[in-house]
C-alpha positions as CSV (number, residue, x, y, z in Angstrom):
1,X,0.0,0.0,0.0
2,X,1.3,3.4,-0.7
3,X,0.6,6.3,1.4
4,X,1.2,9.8,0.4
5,X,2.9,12.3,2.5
6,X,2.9,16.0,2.2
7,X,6.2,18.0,2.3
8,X,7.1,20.0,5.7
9,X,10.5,20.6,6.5
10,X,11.1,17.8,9.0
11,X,11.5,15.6,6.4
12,X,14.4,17.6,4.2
13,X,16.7,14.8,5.1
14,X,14.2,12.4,3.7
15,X,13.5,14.4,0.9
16,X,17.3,14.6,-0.1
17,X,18.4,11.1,0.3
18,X,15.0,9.7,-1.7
19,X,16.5,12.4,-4.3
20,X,19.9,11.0,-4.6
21,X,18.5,7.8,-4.6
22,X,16.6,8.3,-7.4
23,X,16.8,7.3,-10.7
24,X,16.2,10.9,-12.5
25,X,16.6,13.1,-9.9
26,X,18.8,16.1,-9.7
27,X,20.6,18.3,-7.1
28,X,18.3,20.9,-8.8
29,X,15.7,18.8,-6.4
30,X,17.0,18.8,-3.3
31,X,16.1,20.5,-1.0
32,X,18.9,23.5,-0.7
33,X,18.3,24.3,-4.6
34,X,14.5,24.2,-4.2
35,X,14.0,26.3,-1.3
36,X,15.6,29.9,-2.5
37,X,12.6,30.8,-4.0
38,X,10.0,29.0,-1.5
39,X,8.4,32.8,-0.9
40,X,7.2,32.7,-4.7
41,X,5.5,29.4,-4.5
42,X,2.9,27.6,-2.4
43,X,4.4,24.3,-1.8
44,X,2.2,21.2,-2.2
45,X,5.1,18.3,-2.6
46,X,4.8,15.0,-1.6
47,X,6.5,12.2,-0.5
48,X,5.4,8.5,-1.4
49,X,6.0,5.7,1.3
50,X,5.3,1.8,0.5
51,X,4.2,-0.9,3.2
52,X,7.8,-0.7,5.1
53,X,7.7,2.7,5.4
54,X,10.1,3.5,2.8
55,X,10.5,6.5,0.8
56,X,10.5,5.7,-3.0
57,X,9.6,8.3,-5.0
58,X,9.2,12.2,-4.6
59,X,7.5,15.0,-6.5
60,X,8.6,18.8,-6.1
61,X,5.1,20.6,-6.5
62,X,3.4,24.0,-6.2
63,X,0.0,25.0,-6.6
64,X,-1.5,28.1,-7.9
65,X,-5.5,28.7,-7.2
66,X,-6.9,25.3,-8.2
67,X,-4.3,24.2,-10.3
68,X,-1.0,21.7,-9.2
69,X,1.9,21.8,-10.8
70,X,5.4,20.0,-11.1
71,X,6.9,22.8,-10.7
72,X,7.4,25.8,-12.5
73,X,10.0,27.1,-10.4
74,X,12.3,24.4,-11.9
75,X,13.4,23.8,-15.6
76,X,11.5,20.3,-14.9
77,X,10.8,17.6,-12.8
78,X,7.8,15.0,-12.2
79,X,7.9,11.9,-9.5
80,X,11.6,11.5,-8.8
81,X,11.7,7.2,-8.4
82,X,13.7,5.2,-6.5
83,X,14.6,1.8,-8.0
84,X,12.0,0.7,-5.5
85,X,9.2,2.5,-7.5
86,X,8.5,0.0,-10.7
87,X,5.6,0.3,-12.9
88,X,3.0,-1.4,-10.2
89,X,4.1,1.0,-7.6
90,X,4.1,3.9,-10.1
91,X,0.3,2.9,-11.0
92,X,-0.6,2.9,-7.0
93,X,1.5,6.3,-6.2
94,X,0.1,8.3,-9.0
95,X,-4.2,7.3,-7.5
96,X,-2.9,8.3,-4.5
97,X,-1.6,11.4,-5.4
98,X,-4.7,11.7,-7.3
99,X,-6.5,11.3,-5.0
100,X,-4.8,13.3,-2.7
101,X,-4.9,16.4,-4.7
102,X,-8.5,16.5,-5.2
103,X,-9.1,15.6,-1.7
104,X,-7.6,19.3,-1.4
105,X,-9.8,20.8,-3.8
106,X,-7.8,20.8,-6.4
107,X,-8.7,20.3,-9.6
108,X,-5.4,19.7,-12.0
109,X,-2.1,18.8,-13.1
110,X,0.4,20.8,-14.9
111,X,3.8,17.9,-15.1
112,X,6.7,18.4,-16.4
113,X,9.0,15.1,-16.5
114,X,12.7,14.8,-16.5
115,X,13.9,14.2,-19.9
116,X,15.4,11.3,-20.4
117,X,18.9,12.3,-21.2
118,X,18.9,13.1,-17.3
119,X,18.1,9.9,-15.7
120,X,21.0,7.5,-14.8
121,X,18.7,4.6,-15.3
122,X,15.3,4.7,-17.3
123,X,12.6,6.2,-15.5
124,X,9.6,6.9,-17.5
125,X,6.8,4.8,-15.3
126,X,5.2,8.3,-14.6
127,X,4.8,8.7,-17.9
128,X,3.0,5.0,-18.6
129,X,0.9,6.1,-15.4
130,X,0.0,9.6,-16.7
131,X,-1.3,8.4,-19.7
132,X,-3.4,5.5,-18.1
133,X,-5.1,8.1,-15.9
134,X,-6.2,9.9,-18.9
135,X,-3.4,12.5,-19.4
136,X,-2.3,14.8,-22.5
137,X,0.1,16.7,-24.3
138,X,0.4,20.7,-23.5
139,X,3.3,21.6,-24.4
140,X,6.7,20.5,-26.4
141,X,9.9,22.8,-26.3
142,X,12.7,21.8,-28.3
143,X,15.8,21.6,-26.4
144,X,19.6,20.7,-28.5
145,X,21.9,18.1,-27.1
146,X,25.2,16.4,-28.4
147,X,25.8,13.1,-27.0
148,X,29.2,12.9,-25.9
149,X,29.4,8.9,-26.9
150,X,29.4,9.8,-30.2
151,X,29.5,13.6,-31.0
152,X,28.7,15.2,-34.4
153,X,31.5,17.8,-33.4
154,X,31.0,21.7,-35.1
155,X,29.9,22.2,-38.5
156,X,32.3,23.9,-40.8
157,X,31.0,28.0,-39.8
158,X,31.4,27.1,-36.6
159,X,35.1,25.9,-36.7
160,X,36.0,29.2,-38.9
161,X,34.2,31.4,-35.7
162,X,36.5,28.8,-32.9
163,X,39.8,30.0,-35.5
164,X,39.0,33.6,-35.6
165,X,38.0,33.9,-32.2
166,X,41.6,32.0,-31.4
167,X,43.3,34.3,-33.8
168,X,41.9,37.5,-32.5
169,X,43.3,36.6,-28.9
170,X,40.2,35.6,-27.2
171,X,40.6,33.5,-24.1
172,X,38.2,30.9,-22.1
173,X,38.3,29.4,-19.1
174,X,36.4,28.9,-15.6
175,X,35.8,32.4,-14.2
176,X,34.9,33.7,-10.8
177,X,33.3,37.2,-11.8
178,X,30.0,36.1,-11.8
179,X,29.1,40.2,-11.4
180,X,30.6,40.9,-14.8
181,X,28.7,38.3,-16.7
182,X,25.1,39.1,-14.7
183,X,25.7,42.8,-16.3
184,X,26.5,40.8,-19.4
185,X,23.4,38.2,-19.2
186,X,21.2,41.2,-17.8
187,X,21.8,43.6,-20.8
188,X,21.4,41.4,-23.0
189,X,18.5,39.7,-22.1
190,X,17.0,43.3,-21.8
191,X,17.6,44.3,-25.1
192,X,16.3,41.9,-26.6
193,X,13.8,40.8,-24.7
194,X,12.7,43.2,-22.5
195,X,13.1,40.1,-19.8
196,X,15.5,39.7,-17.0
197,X,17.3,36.5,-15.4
198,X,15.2,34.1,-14.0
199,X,18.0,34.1,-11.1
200,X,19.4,37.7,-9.5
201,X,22.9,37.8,-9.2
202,X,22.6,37.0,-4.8
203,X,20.4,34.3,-5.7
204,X,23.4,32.4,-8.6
205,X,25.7,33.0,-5.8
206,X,23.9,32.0,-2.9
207,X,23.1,28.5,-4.7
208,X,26.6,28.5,-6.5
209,X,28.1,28.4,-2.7
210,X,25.2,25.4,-2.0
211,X,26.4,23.8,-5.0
212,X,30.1,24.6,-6.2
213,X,31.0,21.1,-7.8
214,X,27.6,21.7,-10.1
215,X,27.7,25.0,-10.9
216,X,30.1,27.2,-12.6
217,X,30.9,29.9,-14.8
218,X,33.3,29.7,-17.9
219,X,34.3,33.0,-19.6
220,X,35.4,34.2,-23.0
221,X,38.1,37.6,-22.0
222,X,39.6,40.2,-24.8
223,X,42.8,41.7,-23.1
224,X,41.4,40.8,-19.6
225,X,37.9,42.0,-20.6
226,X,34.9,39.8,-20.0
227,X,32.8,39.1,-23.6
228,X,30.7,36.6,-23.1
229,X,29.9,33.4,-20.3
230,X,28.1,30.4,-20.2
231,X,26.7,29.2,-16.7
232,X,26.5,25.3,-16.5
233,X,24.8,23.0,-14.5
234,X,26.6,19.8,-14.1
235,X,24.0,17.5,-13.7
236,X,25.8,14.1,-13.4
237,X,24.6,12.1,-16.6
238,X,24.0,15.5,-18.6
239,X,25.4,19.0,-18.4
240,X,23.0,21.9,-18.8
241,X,23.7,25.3,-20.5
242,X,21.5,27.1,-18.0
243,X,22.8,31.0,-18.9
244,X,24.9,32.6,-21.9
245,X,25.2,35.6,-23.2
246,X,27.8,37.5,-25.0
247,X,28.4,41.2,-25.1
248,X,28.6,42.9,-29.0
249,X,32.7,42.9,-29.1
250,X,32.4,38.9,-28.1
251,X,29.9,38.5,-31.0
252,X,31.9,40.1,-33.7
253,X,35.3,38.2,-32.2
254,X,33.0,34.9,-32.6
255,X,33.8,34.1,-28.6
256,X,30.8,31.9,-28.0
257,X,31.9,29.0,-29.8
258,X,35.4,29.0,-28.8
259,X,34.0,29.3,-25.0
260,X,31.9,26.1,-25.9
261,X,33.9,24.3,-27.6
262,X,36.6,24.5,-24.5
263,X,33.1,23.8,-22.0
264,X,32.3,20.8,-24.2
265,X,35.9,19.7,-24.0
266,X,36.0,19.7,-20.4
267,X,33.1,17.9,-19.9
268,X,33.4,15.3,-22.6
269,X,33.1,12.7,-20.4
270,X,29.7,13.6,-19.6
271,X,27.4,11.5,-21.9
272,X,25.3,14.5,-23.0
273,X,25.9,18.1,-23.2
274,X,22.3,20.0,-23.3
275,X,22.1,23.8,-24.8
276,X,18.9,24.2,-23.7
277,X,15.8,25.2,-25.2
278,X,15.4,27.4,-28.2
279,X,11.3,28.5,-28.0
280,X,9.0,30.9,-26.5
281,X,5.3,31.0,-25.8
282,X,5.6,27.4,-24.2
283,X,6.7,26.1,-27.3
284,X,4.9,27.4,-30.0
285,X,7.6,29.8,-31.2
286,X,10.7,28.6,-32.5
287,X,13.9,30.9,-32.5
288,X,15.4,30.0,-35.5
289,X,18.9,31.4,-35.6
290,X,19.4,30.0,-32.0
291,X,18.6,26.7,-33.0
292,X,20.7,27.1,-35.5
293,X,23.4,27.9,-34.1
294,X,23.3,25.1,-31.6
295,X,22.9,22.8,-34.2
296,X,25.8,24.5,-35.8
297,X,27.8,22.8,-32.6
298,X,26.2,19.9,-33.1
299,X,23.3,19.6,-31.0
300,X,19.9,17.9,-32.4
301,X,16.6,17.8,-30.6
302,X,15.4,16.4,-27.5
303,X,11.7,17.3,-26.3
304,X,11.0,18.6,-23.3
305,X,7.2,17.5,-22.7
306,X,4.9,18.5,-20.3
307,X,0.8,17.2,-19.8
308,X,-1.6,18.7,-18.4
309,X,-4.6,16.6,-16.8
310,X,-7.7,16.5,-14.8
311,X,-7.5,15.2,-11.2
């Protein structure tokens, strides 16, 4: 039997271990990550216990009038299994939660799964369970990823931009002047679309002290001048492009694919590299030239789904 239990802090240490446990969870999950921005969201997660008591799957959730969802303070992430949670288990846990949710008054589900190039070991029973349960397709962005096991490598623009961008006398390498490349990342996201980071600069560095072994910052420099940065999240079986941004010298010295082709060097034992997602409007709108240029270093598609369903 599987009895649902909702999230208070007494059971962070519970939380965490089920996380690291599982088979497609994150350290985006834990606890440490999640909580930054726990004034922004009403929390509604849960924890799912079999008959012994034990933890085997957990679901980061928020809920927003009448609606749950899985949670949109985080690029993604469903029910977070344990090898302990196979497909019957999965079945049981997702009625429960079902059950539990509309026990609340709620009244649906907005989930957004890991993708698979994140799990260390196949995880899709939530998705088998959705489905059953009468779940549907809302939304599709298109994210690009090169698999390190067998990498297309840069097409042939691309490895002109890396030579002129060596020629010119650009450097890369890890940096620690987060400040200069929010003022960077900020500008530029401003000017084009009148948006600003989803983190502030105290919050990257708040959670890059929580996390310095997963996040860091690599920089392109021009005669000691910052040009461009990429932030990445090192995920474990993937490595996520979470920020980059390039100031207009660094795009007219080409520095963004020098700086990733040294960041997909150093992580090339990492089994994917993931650019992230190229759309807007949930999907609907396709930036073209970013895609592009992503593909240009040899990234293809992987989806990033997410359902929608009544509880």
């Amino acid at each position: 039997m599987i009895e649902i239990i909702p999230y208070a802090p007494q059971y962070k240490m519970l939380w965490d271990e089920a996380v690291a446990e599982s088979r497609n969870g994150l350290f985006q999950h834990r606890r440490d990550y999640m909580d930054y921005h726990a004034q922004r969201f009403c929390d509604c997660s849960l924890l799912a216990s079999d008959a012994r008591r034990r933890i085997i799957a957990v679901l980061p959730a928020h809920v927003s009038g009448d609606e749950v969802s899985s949670h949109r303070g985080l690029t993604f992430g469903g029910w977070l299994m344990t090898q302990r949670a196979d497909m019957a288990a999965m079945m049981e846990v997702w009625a429960s939660m079902a059950e539990y949710y509309r026990s609340r008054g709620w009244r649906s589900l907005y989930y957004r799964p890991s993708p698979h190039i994140y799990h260390r070991y196949p995880a899709e029973e939530d998705i088998y369970a959705l489905y059953r349960a009468g779940g549907s397709l809302k939304a599709v962005q298109v994210s690009s990823v090169v698999d390190n096991s067998c990498p297309r490598g840069f097409d042939m623009a691309s490895r002109q931009s890396v030579r002129k961008a060596a020629a010119s006398g650009v450097e890369v390498g890890e940096s620690a002047d987060w400040a200069a490349f929010w003022t960077i990342l900020s500008g530029r996201l401003q000017e084009r679309y009148n948006a600003h980071p989803v983190h502030t600069l105290d919050e990257v560095l708040m959670l890059r002290e929580r996390f310095p072994e997963n996040i860091k910052l690599y920089a392109a420099t021009l005669e000691g001048r910052m040009i461009a940065g990429v932030v990445v999240y090192d995920c474990g079986t993937a490595v996520h492009s979470q920020y980059c941004a390039s100031t207009d010298e660094g795009r007219r010295s080409r520095a963004l694919p020098l700086l990733y082709r040294h960041v997909l060097d150093v992580y090339a034992l990492r089994r994917y590299f993931d650019f992230g997602t190229s759309n807007e409007d949930g999907g609907l709108v396709l930036n073209e030239g970013l895609i592009r240029q992503k593909c240009g270093f040899g990234g293809r598609a992987v989806a990033y789904n997410a359902y929608s369903i009544q509880l």
